[in-house]
C-alpha positions as CSV (number, residue, x, y, z in Angstrom):
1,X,1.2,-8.8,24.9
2,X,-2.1,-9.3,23.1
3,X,-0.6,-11.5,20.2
4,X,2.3,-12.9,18.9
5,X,3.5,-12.1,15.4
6,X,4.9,-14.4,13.3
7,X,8.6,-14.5,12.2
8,X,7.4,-14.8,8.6
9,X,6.7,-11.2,6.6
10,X,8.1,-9.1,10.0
11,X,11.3,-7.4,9.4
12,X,13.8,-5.9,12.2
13,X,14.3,-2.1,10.6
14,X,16.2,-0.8,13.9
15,X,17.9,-2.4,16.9
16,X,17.7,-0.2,19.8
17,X,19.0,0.0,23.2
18,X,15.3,-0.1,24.5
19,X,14.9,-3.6,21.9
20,X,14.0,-4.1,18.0
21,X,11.7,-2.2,16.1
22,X,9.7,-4.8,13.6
23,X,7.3,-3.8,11.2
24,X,5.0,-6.3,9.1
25,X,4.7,-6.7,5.8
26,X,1.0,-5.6,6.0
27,X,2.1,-2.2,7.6
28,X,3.9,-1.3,4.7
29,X,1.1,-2.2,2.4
30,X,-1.4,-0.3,4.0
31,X,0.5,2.6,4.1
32,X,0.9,2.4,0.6
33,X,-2.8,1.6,0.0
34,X,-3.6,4.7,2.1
35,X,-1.3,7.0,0.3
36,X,-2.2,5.9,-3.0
37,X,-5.8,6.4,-2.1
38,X,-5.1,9.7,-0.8
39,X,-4.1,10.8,-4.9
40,X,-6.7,13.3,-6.6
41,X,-7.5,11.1,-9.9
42,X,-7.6,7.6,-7.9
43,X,-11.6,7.1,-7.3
44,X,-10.6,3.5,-5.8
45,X,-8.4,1.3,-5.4
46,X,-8.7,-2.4,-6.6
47,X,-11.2,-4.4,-4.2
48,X,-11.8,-0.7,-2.3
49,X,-9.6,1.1,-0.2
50,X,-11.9,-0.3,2.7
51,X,-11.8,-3.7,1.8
52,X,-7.8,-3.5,1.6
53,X,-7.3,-1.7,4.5
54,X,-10.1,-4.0,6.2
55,X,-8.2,-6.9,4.9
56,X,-5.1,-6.1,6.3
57,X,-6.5,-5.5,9.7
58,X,-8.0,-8.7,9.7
59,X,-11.6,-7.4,9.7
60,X,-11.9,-10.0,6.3
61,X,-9.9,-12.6,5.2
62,X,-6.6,-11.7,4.1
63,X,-5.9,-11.5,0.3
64,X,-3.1,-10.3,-1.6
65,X,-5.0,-9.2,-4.4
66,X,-6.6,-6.7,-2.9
67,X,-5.1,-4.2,-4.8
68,X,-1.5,-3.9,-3.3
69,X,0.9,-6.2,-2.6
70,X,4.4,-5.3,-1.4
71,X,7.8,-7.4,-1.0
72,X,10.2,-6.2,1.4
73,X,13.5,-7.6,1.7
74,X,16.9,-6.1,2.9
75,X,15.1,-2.8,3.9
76,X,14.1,-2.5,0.1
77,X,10.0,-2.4,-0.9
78,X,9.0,-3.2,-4.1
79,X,5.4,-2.5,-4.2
80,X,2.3,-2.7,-6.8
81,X,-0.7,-1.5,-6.8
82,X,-3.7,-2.0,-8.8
83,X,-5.9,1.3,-9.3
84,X,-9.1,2.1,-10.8
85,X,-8.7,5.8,-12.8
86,X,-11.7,8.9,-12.5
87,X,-12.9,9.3,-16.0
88,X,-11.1,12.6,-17.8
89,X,-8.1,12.5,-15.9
90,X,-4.4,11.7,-17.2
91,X,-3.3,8.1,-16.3
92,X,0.2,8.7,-17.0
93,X,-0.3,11.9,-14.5
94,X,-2.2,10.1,-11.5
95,X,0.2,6.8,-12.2
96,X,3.2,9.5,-11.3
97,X,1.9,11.2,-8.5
98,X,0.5,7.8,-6.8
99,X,4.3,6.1,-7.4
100,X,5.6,9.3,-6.0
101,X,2.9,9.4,-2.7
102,X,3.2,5.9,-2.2
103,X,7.3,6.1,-1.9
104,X,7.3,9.2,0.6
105,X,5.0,7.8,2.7
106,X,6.5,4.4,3.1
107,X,10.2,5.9,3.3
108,X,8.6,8.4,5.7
109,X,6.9,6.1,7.9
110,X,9.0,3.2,8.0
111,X,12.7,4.4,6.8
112,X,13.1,1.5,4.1
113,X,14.2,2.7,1.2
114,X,11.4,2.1,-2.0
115,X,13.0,0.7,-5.2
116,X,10.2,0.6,-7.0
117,X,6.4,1.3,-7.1
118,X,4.6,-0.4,-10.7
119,X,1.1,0.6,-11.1
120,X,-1.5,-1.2,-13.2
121,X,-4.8,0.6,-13.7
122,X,-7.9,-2.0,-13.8
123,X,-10.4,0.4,-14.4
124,X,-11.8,3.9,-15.9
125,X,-14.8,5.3,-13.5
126,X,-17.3,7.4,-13.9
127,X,-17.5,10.9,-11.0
128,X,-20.3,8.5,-8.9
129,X,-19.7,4.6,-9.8
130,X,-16.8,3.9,-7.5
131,X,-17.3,1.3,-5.4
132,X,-15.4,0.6,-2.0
């Protein structure tokens, strides 16, 4: 094995004959920072969708405000994101489909179950100023 992971942030979602299946918390956030970046209306994602996903692949320091931060605990994610809005389009309307993205794809993925998914929108950009 390459590296050991930590105890801390690493929960066991499945014993199996073969051995555990574990899953860090970092999995689940960048699954939910790639969904919610996926969303037509989301032109980026607080700190960038690369800097997140960068960050949570150790390519940068870690940070947890990079835009998503999850808590998982008894197979239950409570995740929020922070997202910056395209101009013209309906906040209410992009919140909705990135709380509904973001929950598939982690229940999907991972088979923990997604209480909730709170969305805070930092910022209204222009088609052209994102920033990643």
């Amino acid at each position: 094995m390459s590296k050991e992971i930590s105890k801390e942030n690493v929960l066991v979602i499945n014993h199996r004959e073969m051995g555990d299946v574990r899953i860090a918390d970092d999995v689940v956030a960048v699954i939910a920072a790639l969904a919610a970046g996926e969303v037509e209306g989301v032109s980026t994602m607080e700190g960038g969708i690369g800097k997140t996903i960068m960050g949570y692949v150790g390519m940068k320091s870690k940070s947890h405000n990079r835009g998503v931060k999850v808590e998982v605990k008894d197979n239950i994610v409570r995740a929020d994101i922070v997202i910056n809005v395209s101009y013209g389009k309906s906040i209410p309307e992009v919140s909705q489909r990135v709380q509904e993205k973001v929950k598939v794809a982690i229940e999907t993925m991972t088979e923990l179950k997604v209480e909730r998914v709170n969305i805070r929108v930092a910022n209204i950009e222009m088609e052209g100023t994102a920033h990643s």
